[in-house]
N, C-alpha and C positions, 0 to 999 in steps of 0.2 A: 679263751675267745679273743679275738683281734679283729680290727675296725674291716668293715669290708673296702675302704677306699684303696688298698695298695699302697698308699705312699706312708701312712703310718705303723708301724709294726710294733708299739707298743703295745703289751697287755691291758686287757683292762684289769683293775683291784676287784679284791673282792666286794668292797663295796659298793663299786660299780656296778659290777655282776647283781648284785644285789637291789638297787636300785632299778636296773632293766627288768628283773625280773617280775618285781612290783609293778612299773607300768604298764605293764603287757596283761598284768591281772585287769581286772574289774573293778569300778569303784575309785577313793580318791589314791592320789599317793603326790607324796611332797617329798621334794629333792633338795636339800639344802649345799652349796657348791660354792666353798669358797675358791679367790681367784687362782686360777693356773688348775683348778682339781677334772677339769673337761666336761662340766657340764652339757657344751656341747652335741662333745660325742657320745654321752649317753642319748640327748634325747633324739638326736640320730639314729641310734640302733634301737629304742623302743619303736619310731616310727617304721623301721625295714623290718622290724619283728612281726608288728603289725600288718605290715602291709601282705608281709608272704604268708604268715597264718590264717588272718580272717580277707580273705581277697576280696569278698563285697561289702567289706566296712568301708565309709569316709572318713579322715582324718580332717580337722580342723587346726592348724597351724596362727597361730597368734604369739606377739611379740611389741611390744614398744616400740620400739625404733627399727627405722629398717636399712640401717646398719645391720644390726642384728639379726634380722632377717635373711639377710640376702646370707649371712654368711652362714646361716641355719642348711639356707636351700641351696648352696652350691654345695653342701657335702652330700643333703639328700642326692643331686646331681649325677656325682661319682657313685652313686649306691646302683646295684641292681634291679634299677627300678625303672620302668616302663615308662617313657617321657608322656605317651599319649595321658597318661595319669595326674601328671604333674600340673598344677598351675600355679601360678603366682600372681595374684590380686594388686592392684594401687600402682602408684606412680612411681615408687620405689623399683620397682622390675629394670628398671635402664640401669642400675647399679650394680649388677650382676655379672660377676666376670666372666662372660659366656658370648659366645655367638649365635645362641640359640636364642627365641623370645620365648618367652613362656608367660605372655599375656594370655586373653583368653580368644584375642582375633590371631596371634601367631600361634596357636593352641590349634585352632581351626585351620588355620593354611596347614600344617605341618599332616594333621589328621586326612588330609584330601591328597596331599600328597603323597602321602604313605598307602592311600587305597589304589593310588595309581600303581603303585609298586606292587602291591599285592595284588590286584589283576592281571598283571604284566606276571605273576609264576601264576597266578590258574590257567593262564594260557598258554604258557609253559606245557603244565601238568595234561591241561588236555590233546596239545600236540603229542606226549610223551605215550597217553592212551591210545590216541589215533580216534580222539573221537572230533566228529564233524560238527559244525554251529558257532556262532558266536557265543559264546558262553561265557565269556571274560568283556561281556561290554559294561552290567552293572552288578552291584551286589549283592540284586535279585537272583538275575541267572546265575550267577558263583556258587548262589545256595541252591538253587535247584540243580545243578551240575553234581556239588556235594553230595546232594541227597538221591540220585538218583546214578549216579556213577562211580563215585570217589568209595562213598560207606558200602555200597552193593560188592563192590572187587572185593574191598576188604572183609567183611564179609562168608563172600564165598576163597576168602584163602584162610581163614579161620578155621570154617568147615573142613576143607581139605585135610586141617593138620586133626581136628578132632576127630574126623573117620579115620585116621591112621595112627589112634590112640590116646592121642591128645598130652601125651606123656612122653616121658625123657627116652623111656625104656619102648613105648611104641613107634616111636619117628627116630628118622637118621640126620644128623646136622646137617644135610646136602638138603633135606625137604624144606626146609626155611628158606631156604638159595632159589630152587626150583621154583616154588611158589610163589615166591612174591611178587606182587603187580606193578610194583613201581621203580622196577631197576631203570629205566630210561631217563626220568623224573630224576634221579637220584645221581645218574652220571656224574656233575661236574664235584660231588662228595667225595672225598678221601678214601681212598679205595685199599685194599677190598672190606665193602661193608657188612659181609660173612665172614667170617672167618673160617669156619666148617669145623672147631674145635670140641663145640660143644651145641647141643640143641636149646638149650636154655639161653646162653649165652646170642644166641642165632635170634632166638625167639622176641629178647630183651631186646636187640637191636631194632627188629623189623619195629616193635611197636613205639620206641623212640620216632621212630621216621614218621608210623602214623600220627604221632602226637605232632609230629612239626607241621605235616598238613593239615592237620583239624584245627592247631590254632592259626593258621591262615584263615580260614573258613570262620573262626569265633572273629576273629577282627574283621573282618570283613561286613559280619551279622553285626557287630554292633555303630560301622561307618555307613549303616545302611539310610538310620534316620537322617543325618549329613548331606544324601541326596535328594531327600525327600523336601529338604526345608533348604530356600531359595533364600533366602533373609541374611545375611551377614550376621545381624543382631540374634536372630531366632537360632542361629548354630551355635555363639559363644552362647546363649544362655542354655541351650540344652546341654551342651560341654561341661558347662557349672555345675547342673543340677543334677545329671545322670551320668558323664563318662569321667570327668577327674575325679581321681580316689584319693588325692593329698591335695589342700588348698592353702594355700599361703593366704596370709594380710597383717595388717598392723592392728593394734585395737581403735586405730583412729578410724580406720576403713571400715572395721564392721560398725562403727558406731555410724558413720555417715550410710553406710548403706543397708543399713538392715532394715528398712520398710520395704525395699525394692526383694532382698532376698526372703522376707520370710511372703510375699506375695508369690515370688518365683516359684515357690516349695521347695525351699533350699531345706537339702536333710544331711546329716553327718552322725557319726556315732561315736567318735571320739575328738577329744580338744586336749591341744598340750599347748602352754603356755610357758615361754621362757622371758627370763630378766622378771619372771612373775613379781617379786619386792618390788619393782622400777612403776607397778599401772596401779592407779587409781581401783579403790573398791567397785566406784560405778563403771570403771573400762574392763574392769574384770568379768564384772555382770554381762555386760550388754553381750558379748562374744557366747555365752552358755546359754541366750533368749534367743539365737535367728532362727530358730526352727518352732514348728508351733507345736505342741502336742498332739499323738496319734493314737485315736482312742481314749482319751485321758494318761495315755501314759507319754512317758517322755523318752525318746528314743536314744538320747546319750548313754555309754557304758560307761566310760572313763573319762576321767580328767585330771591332769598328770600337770602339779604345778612345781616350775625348777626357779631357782631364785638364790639371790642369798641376802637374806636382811640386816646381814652387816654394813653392806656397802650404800651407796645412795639409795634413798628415799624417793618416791614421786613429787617433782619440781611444784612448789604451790606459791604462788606469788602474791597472796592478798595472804597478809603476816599475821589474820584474824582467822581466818579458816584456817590456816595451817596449825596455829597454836593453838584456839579455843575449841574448834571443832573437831582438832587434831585430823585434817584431813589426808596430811599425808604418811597415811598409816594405813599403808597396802592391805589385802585382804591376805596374800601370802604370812606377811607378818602378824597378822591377830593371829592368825592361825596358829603359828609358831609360837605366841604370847598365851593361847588359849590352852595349848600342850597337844595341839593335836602332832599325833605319828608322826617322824621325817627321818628321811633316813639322811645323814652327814657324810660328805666325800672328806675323805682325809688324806690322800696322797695330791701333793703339786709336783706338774713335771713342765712349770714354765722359768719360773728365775732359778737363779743361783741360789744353794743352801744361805747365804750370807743376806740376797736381798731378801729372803723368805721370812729373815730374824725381823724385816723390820715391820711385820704385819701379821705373821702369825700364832703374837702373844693376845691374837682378840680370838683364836678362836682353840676351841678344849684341844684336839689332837691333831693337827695341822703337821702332816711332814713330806717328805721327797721321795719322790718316785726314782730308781734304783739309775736310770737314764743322765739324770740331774749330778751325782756323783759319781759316774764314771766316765760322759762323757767327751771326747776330748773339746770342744764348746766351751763347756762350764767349765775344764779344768786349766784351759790358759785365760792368761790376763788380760786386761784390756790395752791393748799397745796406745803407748803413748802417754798414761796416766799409771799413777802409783798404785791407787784402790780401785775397788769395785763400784763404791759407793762412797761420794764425800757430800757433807755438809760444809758448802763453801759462805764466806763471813762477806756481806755488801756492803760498805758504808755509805755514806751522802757523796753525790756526784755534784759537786759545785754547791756544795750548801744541802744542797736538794732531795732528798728522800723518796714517798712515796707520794703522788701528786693527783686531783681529782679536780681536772678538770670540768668533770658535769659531776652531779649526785651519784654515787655509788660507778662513775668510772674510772677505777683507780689505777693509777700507772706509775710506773718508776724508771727512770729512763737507765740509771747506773745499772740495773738489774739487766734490762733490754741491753743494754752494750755489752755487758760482760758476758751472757750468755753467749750471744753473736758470736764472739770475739772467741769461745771456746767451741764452740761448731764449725767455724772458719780452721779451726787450729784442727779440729780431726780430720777435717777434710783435706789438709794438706800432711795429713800423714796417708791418708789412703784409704780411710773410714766413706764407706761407701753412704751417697744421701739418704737413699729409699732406707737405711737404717737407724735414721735417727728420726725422733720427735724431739718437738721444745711443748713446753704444756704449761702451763701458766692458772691458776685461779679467778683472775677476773678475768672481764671482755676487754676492758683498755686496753689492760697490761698484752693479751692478745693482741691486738690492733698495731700497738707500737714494734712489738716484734717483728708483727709482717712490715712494716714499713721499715725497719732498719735493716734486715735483710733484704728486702728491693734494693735499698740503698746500695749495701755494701758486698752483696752477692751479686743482684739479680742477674747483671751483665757480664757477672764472669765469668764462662765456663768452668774456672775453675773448682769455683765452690756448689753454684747451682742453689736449689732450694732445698730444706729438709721434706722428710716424706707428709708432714703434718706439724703444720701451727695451730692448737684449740686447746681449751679448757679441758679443765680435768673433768668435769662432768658429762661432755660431752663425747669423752674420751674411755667412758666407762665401755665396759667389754672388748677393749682395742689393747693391744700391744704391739711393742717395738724393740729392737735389740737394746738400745741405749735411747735414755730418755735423762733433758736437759729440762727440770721444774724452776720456776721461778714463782716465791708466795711470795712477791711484790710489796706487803704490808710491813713499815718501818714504827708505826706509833700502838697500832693495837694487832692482835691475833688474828682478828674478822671472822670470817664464816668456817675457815680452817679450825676452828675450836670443833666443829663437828666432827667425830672421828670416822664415822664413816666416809665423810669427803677425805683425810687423812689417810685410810685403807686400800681406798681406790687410788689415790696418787703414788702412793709408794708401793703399788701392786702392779703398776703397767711394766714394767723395763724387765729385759729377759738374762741380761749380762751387765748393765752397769746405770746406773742412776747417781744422779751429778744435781745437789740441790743447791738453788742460789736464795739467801736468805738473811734477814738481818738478826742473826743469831740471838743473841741477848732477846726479843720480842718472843723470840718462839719456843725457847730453852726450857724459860718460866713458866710456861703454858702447862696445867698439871693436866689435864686433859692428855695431852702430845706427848709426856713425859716417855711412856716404855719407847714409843717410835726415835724419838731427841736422842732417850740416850746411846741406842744403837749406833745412829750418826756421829757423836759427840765420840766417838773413838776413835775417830780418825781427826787430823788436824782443821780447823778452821779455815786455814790457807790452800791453796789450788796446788797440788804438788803433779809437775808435770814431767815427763821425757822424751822432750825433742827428738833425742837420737834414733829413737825406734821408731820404726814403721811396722805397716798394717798389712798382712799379720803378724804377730810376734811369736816365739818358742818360750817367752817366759812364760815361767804355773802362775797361777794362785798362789797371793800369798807371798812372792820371792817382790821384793823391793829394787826398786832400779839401782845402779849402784851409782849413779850423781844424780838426784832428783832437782829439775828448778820447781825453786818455791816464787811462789807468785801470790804479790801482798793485796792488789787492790785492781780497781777494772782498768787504770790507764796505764797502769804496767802491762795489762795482757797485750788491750788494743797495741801498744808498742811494738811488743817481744812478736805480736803476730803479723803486724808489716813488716818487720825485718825479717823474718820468718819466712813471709811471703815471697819474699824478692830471692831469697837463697834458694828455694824451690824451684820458682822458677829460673833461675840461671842454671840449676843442675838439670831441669827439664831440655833445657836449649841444647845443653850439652851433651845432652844423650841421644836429640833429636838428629844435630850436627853429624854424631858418630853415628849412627844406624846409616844416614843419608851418603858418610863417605864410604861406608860397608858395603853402602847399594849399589853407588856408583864404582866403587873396586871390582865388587863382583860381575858387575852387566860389563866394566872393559876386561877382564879376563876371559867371558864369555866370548867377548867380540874377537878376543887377539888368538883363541883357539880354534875358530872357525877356517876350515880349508877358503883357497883363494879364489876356488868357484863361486864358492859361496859367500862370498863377500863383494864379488864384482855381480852378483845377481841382486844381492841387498843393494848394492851402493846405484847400480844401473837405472836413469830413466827407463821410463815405461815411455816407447817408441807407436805411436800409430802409426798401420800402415796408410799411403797415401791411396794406395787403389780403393782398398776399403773404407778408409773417406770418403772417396768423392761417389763411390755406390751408395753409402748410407745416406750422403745428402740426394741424390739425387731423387732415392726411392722415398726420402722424405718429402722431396717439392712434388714428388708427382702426384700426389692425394691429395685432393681435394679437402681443404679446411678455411676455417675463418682465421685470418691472422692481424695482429693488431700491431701496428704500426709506431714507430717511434714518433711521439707527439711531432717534432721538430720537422720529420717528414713530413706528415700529414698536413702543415703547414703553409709548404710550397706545390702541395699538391696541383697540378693543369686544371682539375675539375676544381677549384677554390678561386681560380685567375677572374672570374668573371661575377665575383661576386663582391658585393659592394662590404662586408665585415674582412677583416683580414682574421679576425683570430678564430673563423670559423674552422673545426678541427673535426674530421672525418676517422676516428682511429682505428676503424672496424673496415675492412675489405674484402672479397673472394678473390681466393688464389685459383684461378683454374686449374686444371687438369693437365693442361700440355707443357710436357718440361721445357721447350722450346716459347711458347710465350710467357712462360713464368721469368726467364731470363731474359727477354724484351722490355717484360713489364717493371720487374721486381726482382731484383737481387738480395735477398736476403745479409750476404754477408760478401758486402762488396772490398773484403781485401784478400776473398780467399783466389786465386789462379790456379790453374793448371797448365803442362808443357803445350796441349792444344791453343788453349786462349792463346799466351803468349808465343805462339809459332804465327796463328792468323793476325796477331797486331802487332808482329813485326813486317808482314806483308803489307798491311793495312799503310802503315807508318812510310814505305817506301812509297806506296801509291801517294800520298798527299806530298812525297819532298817532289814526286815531277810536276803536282798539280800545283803548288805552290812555288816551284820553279817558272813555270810556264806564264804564270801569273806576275812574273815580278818582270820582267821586262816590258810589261804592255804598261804596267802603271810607270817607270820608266821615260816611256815614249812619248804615252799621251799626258796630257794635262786635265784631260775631261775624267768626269766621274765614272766609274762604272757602274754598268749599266745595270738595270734590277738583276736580271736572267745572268749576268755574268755573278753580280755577286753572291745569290741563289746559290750558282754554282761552286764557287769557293768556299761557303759556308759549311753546303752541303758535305763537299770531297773533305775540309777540315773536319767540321762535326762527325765523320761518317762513323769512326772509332773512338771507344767511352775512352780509350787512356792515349791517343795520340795530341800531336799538338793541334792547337785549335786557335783559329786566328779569330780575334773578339768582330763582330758583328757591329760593335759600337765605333770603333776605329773605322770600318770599312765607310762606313755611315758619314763617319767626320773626314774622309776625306772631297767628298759632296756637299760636304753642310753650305758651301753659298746656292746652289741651286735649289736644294733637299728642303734649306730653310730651318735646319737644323744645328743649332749651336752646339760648338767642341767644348768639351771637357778640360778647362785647363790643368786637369790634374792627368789628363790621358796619352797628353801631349809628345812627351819624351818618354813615354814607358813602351820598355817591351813586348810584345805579343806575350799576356796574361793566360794562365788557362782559366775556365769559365766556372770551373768547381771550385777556386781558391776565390773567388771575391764572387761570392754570390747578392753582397750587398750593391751589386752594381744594379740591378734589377729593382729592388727596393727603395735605393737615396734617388734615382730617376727615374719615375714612373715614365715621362714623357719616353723616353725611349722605345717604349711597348703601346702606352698607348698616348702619344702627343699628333703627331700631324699624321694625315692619312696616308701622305708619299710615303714613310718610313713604315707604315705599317703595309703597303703595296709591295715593298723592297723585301723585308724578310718579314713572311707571315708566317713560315712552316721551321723557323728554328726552333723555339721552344717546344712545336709537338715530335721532331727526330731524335731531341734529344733524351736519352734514357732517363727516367724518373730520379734513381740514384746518382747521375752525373747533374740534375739538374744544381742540388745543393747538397754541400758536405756539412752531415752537424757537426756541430764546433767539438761534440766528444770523439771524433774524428783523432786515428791515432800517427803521433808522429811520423811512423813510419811511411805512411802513405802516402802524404806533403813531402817527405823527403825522395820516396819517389817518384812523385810526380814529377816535383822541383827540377832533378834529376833527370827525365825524360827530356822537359821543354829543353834544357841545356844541350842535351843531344841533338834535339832535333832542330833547333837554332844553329850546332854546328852542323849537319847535313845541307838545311836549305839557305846557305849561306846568311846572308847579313838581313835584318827582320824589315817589312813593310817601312816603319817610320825612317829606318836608315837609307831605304834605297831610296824614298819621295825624297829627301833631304838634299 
């Protein structure tokens, strides 16, 4: 027999076999399993025995810790076992290495979901009949469909084969083919699902098919109540009490809820409890009480307790109950004490033969499973250290010992650095994190460890953190490949005299255990003696080998051939920063070479590519211009809100008349006509096309005669011109947003004694300005716009001809445009010969 999970392909012993076979009976049975012997997996395959045998029994699932738990129920998980069945009780359920909930409200979603699916093939099945109705809306009609259409076929194709003999020798394998009602239904099935070779064989098939639609039909019958009951609450507890067949909990859970479950009518018929040594007498009890008796009788059959009362005891912290009342004396272990039955696991297939020596002189016939010596795991070394197993020697760090800074929190810091200091060191051979623990005896000593690894790991990728920092107590039923113990204690033994706490620590580690210890304290210890001397065969001292890495080819057994010995913790911390630094420079180095590999390769790549292909790489990506100026155009023509650069919004016509200046408008409609979209609003006033630029060089000519024609009359006369004349001049300059423009304010200041309007003496000597490069002139002179009313009589209609975007350029305004502009007025100063202020001169 072998596990149903797939990934384990070990046998089980005969006395495994043995043990399953006992729990599957009726009545008690005790399993005694020391560590590494798979407790586990036995009581895994008594609960799938059970479940496929007696399929309307409940199983009741109980455990200590739910640790142990969860790792109970993620093998049940892997089992062929029906999830709708599964639950798992308490708070513990988030610990589950699963995607699945298997509360008892994700129990319920997962159940309603599953009916939708299974409605979804009756309506399948009854399209495949061709029968007419909604028959697939609830779990009612499913079953009246079943009963009056599904069974009736079948049925009359039964009949069929039994009026034609009902036998191998009466019927022809082609009449199982013929007959059958549900070949449409059966379609998308692996074909052909006759074979025609035999009528037995025919006959076997067709009723496989029936059984997979009937248990459509049974799950459906029992999601039926699910609809009935509205209640979130009222479905998990009917889930509880009537559809999961396996229930998980801790004994702390049923101890908190068993008022509410024996109210519910919570019923079960079997209980397995494992880590059973670990619970309290009265937490053993309370789990075999949630059900009340029926009839006077008691409806439990079995109860199947696994344990091993060698190892920890139930934790009792008031030192008068524990000793006087001896309360921490499991109900498992009287039992064992009393002589009742047990059957003993005797194969281990978790450590190495070597680390087996150092625990399995506490129990009568402890040996290794055939996996453990031959395979190749167990049979190489551990890279990087000489042994499997050393007892390494701690002396005083600075004086300093073991330290207790509160009552019973005892700490050792030389201990905490040396460990460190040797977990950094595997890690920089290649010893991967998730495989180490540090495990420690007390809570201090815990404490300090995780704080000196923050320190000197925590930020550096390199090392990272181990998989688990905890006491060995709490570390009972856990293992790891390699496991780094520190018993912290330099003046007495302490609670390590217990050997069961001594069984459990030197039972976790699967290939190598490294203890740090102050030798001389624990040697003595006659209690510790068989474990001590084991260790005491190898040297005191840390014997290490740098040069390897993780993995190695050396066996078991074969010694490095230059070991460094390493005497005390500030030699390690030393050797392993210097350590450090050489790693990483060999790191650099090889990062260096990959990257000049990559870069050789991608220009070898480049330098074989033909020369088309390399002027298509190397070539800009060219838009075409016609295609431009279509996609802008068929952009401005639709209608949308567009929101305006603040700076614009600013100088907006519609803001001139209001008394805030920083009043800001940034939301506008753009009409529809592309023709006053570009009146109005130019979006992106530096793009041109050969059109623009054909009519404003047209434009451009029109103002050299208009401002030709002009410079002789000023000239001549001495008198101002007149409104209508300068209107005019304004107008013919303004007419085009990029020609030259003669400022408005100069025209103004040549009037100013009549006008009444004061010159600018900064405007005095300067050239015809264009009016989008000093938009500040409108701003430092408000009088300009709005001071005497003559001047606002003169030119009233400038500011409304002039385009929105010409009225001001934001200062994010790009070089290029100033220098074109720049560029224009120079032109067009050389056209209309010499400017206004030179010809008045």
């Amino acid at each position: 027999s072998t596990q149903s999970t797939g990934e384990n392909t070990v046998r089980f012993t005969p006395t495994q076999i043995e043990a399953i076979k006992a729990g599957c009976n009726p009545g008690l049975t005790m399993v005694v399993g020391p560590p590494g012997t798979g407790k586990t997996d036995v009581a895994v395959q008594v609960i799938n025995n059970i479940y496929h045998n007696f399929p309307n029994q409940r199983t009741l699932i109980v455990t200590h810790s739910n640790q142990a738990l969860n790792q109970l129920f993620q093998k049940i998980i892997n089992l062929d076992i029906d999830e709708r069945h599964l639950l798992r009780l308490g708070h513990g359920e988030e610990g589950l290495g699963t995607d699945k909930d298997f509360s008892k409200y994700g129990r319920v979603n997962y159940i309603l979901a599953h009916r939708l699916e299974l409605l979804n093939e009756v309506g399948r099945l009854q399209k495949s009949l061709g029968v007419m109705g909604d028959v697939n809306y609830t779990c009612e009609t499913a079953g009246y469909f079943n009963l009056y259409q599904v069974k009736s076929r079948w049925e009359e194709f039964m009949t069929r084969l039994k009026k034609k003999g009902g036998s191998e020798e009466g019927n022809e394998a082609s009449d199982v083919k013929e007959y059958f009602p549900f070949h449409v239904y059966f379609s998308n099935a692996p074909q052909p699902i006759f074979k025609g070779d035999s009528y037995l064989e025919d006959l076997d098939q067709a009723e496989g098919c029936y059984r997979h639609i009937q248990k459509i039909f049974d799950q459906l019958d029992e999601f039926r109540a699910f609809e009935l009951m509205r209640s979130g609450l009222d479905r998990a507890n009917y889930l509880l009490v009537k559809e999961a067949k396996i229930i998980a909990m801790t004994c702390t859970h049923a101890a908190l809820t068993r008022r509410n479950l024996v109210k519910l009518g919570f019923r079960y018929d079997n209980i397995l409890m494992e880590e059973a040594a670990q619970i309290l007498e009265i937490e053993t009890f309370i789990p075999l009480l949630l059900q009340e008796p029926e009839d006077g009788h008691n409806r439990l059959k079995r109860v199947i307790l696994i344990g091993d009362h060698h190892q920890l005891p139930p934790v009792i912290k008031n030192m008068a109950f524990q000793k006087y009342s001896n309360m921490e004396q499991s109900l498992f272990t009287r039992f064992i004490r009393l002589g009742v039955p047990a059957i003993e696991l005797d194969k281990q297939g978790r450590s190495r033969a070597s680390l087996a020596n150092l625990y399995n002189w506490r129990y009568k016939k402890l040996g290794n499973l055939p996996h453990v010596l031959s395979s190749e795991e167990y049979l190489t070394s551990n890279p990087g250290f000489s042994f499997d197993f050393q007892l390494i020697n701690v002396e005083d760090f600075n004086g300093v010992g073991e330290s207790e800074p509160n009552p019973y929190f005892y700490q050792n810091l030389g201990e905490a650095e040396y460990v460190v200091a040797v977990y950094m060191y595997m890690r920089l051979l290649g010893y991967k994190s998730e495989e180490i623990t540090i495990l420690t005896t007390y809570n201090g000593q815990k404490h300090l460890i995780r704080d000196v690894v923050k320190q000197r790991c925590g930020d550096n990728p390199v090392f990272g953190f181990p998989k688990t920092i905890t006491t060995v107590d709490r570390y009972q039923g856990s293992q790891n490949n390699y496991i780094l113990l520190s018993l912290v204690r330099t003046k007495t033994v302490g609670h390590l005299r217990d050997v069961r706490r001594l069984i459990v620590a030197m039972s976790r580690a699967r290939l190598g255990l490294y203890v740090f210890a102050r030798v001389g304290i624990f040697a003595n210890c006659y209690e510790l003696t068989p474990a001590f001397k084991q260790l005491l065969k190898h040297p005191t001292d840390l014997h290490i080998y740098p040069d390897e890495r993780c993995p190695t080819n050396r066996k078991t057994g074969e010694l490095p051939p230059a070991a460094k010995v390493i005497k005390d913790m500030p030699e390690m911390s030393k050797f392993v920063y210097d350590f450090y630094y050489k790693v990483i420079e060999r790191l650099m180095k090889e990062r260096d070479e990959a990257d000049r590999r990559k870069e050789a390769a991608e220009t070898a790549a480049h330098r074989f590519q033909t020369p088309k292909e390399a002027k298509t790489l190397d070539a800009p990506i060219e838009e075409d211009p016609e295609k431009k100026k279509k996609n802008l155009e068929e952009t401005l023509a639709q209608p949308f809100l567009a929101i305006d650069d603040v700076s614009m919004a600013e100088d907006r016509n519609d803001n001139e008349d209001s008394d805030d200046e920083d009043v800001v408008h940034p939301i506008r409609i753009i009409p529809s006509n592309l023709q006053d979209v570009q009146n109005e609003f130019q979006p992106f006033p530096h793009v041109k096309y050969e059109e623009e630029e054909e009519e404003e060089e047209k434009e451009e000519e029109n103002q050299t005669s208009d401002v030709t024609a002009a410079v002789p009359a000023l000239s001549e006369e001495t008198t101002p011109i007149s409104a209508d004349q300068g209107q005019s001049v304004g107008d013919s300059a303004l007419g085009s947003g990029e020609g030259t423009e003669v400022d408005s304010n100069k025209i103004a200041g040549d009037s100013s004694e009549t006008q009444g309007v004061e010159m600018s003496p900064d405007n005095e000597d300067n050239a015809p300005v264009d009016k989008e490069e000093t938009p500040e002139n409108k701003e430092e002179t408000p009088e300009n716009k709005e001071g005497t009313p003559e001047n606002k009589e003169k030119v009233p209609d400038n500011e409304e001809k002039v385009p929105e975007n010409e009225e001001k350029v934001p200062e994010k305004e790009s070089e290029d445009v100033e220098m074109r502009e720049d560029s224009e007025d120079e032109d067009s100063e050389g056209e209309c010969g010499p400017s206004l202020d030179m010809m008045r001169s």
